[in-house]
N, C-alpha and C positions, 0 to 999 in steps of 0.2 A: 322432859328428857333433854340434857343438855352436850350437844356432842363434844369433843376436846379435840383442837387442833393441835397436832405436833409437828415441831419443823419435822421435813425430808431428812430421811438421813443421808448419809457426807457419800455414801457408794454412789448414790444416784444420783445426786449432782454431778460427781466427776462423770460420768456414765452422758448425763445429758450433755455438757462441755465438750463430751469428746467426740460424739454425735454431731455436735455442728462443728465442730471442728474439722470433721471429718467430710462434712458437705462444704465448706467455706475452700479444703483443700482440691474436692473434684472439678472445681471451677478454674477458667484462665483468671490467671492473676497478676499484678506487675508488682513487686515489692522494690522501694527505692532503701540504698544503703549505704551509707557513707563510705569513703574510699581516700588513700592515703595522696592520690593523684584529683579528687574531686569529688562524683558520685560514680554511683552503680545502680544499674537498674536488672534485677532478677524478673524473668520471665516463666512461668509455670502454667503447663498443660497439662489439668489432671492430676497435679500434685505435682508432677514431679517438673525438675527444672530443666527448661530446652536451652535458655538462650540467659547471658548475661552480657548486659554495655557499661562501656565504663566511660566516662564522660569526664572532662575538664573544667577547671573554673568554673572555664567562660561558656559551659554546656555543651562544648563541644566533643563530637563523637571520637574517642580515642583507640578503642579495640572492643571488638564482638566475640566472645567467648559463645558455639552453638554445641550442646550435649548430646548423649545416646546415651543410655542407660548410664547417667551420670559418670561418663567419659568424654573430653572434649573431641569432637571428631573434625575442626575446622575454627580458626585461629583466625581474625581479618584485623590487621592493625590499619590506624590511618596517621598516616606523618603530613604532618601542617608545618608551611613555613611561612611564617609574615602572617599567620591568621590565615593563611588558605590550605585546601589539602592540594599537596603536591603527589603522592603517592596511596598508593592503598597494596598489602601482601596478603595476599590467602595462603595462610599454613594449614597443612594437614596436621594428624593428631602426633606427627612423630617432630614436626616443627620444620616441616618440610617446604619450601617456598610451591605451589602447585600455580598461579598465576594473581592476577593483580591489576590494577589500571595506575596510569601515568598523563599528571593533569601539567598543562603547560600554559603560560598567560605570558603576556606582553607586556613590556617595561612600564606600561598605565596601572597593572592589574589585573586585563582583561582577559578570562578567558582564553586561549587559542586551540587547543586541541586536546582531547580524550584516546587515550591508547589502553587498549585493555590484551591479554593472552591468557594463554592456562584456561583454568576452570572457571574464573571468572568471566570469558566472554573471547572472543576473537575481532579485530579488526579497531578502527580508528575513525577518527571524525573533529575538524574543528574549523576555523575560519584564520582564510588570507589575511584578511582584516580586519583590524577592531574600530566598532564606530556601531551608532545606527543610523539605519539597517548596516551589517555587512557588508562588505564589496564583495567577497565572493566564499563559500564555504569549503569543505572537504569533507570526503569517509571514504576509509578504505579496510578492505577486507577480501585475507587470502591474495595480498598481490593486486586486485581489481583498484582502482583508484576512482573517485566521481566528484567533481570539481563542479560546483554551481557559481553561478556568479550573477552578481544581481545589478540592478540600476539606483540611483540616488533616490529612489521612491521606495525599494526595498522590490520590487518584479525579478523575476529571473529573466536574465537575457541570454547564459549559454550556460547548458550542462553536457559537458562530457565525460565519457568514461574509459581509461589507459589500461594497460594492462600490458606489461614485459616492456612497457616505454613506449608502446604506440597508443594509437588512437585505435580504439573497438567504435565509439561510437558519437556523435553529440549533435545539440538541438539549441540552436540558437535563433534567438525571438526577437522581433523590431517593433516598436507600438505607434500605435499609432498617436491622435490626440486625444485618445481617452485611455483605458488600462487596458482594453481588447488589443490583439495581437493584431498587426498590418502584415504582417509574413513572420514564414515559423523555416527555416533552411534545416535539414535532416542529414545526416551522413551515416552511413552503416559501412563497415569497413568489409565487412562480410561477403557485402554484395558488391564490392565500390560505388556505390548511389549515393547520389546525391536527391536529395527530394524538396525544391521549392513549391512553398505553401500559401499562397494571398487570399486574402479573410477581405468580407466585407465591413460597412461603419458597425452591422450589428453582430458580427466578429463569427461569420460563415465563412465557411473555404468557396471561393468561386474560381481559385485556376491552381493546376496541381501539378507542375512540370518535375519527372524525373528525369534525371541525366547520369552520363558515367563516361570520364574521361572529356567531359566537355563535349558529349555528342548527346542530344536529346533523344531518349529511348520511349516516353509516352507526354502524354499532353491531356486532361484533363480540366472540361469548364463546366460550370455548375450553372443551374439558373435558380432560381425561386420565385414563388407566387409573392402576393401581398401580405399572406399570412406569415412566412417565411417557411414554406413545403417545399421540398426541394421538388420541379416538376420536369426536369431536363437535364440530362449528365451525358458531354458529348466527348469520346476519348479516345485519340488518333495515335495508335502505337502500330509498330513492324506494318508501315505500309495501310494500314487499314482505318478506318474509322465506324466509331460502336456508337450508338445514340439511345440511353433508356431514359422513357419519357413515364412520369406518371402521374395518372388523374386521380381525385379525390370527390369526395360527395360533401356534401355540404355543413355535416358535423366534421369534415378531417380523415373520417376514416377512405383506407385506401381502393379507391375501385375498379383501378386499371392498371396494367403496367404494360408496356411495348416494348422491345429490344430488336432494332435494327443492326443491320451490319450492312455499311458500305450502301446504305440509298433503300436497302429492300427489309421488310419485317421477315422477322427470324423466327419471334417466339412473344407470345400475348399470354398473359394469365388477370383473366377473369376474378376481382373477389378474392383479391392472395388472400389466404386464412387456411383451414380446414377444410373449408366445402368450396375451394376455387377450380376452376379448369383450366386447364394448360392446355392452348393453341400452339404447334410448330409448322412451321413456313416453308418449304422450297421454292427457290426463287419468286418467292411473292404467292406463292399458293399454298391453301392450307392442305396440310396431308396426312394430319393425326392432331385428334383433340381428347388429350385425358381428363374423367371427368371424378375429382375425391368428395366423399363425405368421410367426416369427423376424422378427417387425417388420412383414413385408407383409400386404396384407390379401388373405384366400381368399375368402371368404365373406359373401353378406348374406343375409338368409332376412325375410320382410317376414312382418308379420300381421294379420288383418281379424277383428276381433271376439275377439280370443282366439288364432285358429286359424292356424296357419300358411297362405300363400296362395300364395308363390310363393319360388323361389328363386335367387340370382345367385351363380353363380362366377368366381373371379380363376385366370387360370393367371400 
């Protein structure tokens, strides 16, 4: 018995063609297309088309055509002058300007500031100067202005930030002989403060003087073990002096803490964590010690002269 092959007939081929045609359409796709200005690139989700670019020569991006049910709903042209883009326009679908950025460079070429509005973005951003690094940056946004300015190594040495033509804020940094900061000067216009900051060689803070109007309002000094834990922070503000000192066990973790005021212990915690206890002091006498597990508090135990007098429990 000899079987007999016949070609497929013509319905079913077209029928299979238009099957994968039909999956080759559900897929994202990019189709490139010749264009009277250069190319074009067609964008398809699904089949259907979101996005078309249309590109120069020199491949450079010229206009973003983006769809809705095959309606343009959003126009982005880009104007290049000298080979650079100097402009970019977001039209709506009626050909409406809705916003844009504004690219600006210096007599080299370089670079110098980014302006955007509208629907494309708000605020601005570029550099005082061209070179590398910078001499000093900007951005600004909503009116706020923030001005960085850097050193011939490329570090930042002062950032502040203006607003209505004053000064809100800035942080200006002095280095030492390596990149670590040797002092860091703070100003907050808010508070009128001034905040000097000195770091040690391995670029720790160890004295933290704020002032206002040229009058020192606190005084802050650090110490540190060999490890570099900080174990002693002594801080003389409005007449007083605070000293919290704390100990460590032998892995690091923390296993004491003390807080004096003016010569006398105020307040000790035990094992800060979860399951520490809190000692408080009148004038050098303990007179209440809280005792927590797993965060809650169990226990208070009060003392009169010394002595234990009475005691509270948490269930």
């Amino acid at each position: 018995m000899r079987l007999a092959l016949r070609p497929a007939p013509l319905w079913l081929g077209i029928l299979l063609i238009a099957a994968g045609f039909s999956q080759l359409a559900a897929e994202d796709s990019v189709v490139q297309r010749p264009d009277p200005r250069g190319s074009r690139s067609l964008t398809y989700q699904d089949g259907v088309l979101v996005e078309v670019a249309i590109f120069g020569p020199d491949s450079s991006l010229l206009e973003e055509d983006f769809f809705r049910q095959a309606v343009v709903v959003e126009r982005r042209i880009y104007v290049r002058s000298g080979g650079k883009l100097v402009r970019i326009d977001v039209l709506d679908a009626r050909g409406t300007r809705r916003g844009g950025a504004v690219y600006r460079y210096d007599a080299g070429g370089a670079l110098l500031s980014v302006s955007m509005d509208g629907s494309f973005g708000s605020g601005s951003a570029g550099m005082l100067a061209a070179g590398m690094p910078p001499l000093a940056a900007w951005t600004e946004d909503r009116g706020q202005v923030m001005v960085v300015r850097y050193d011939d190594r490329g570090r930042s040495t002062l950032a502040a930030i203006e607003s209505d033509g004053s000064l809100r804020s800035s942080r200006a940094t002095e280095y030492g002989a390596g990149d670590l900061p040797a002092t860091v000067t703070s100003f907050d216009a808010s508070s009128s403060t001034t905040t000097v900051t000195s770091f040690d060689e391995s670029g720790r803070p160890i004295l933290i003087v704020a002032s206002r109007g040229g009058s020192e309002l606190s005084r802050t000094q650090r110490r540190y073990d060999a490890g570099g834990r900080l174990v002693e922070e002594t801080t003389h503000a409005g007449g007083s002096t605070t000293i919290v000192r704390t100990a460590y066990d032998s892995d690091g973790t923390t296993r004491d803490q003390e807080l004096y005021r003016d010569g006398q212990l105020f307040e000790r915690i035990r094992d800060p964590g979860p399951n520490r206890t809190e000692e408080l002091y009148q004038n050098g006498d303990l007179f209440v010690k809280v005792h927590y597990l797993n965060g809650r508090k169990i226990k208070e135990e009060f003392f009169v002269d010394g002595s234990l007098a009475w005691t509270r429990e948490y269930q």
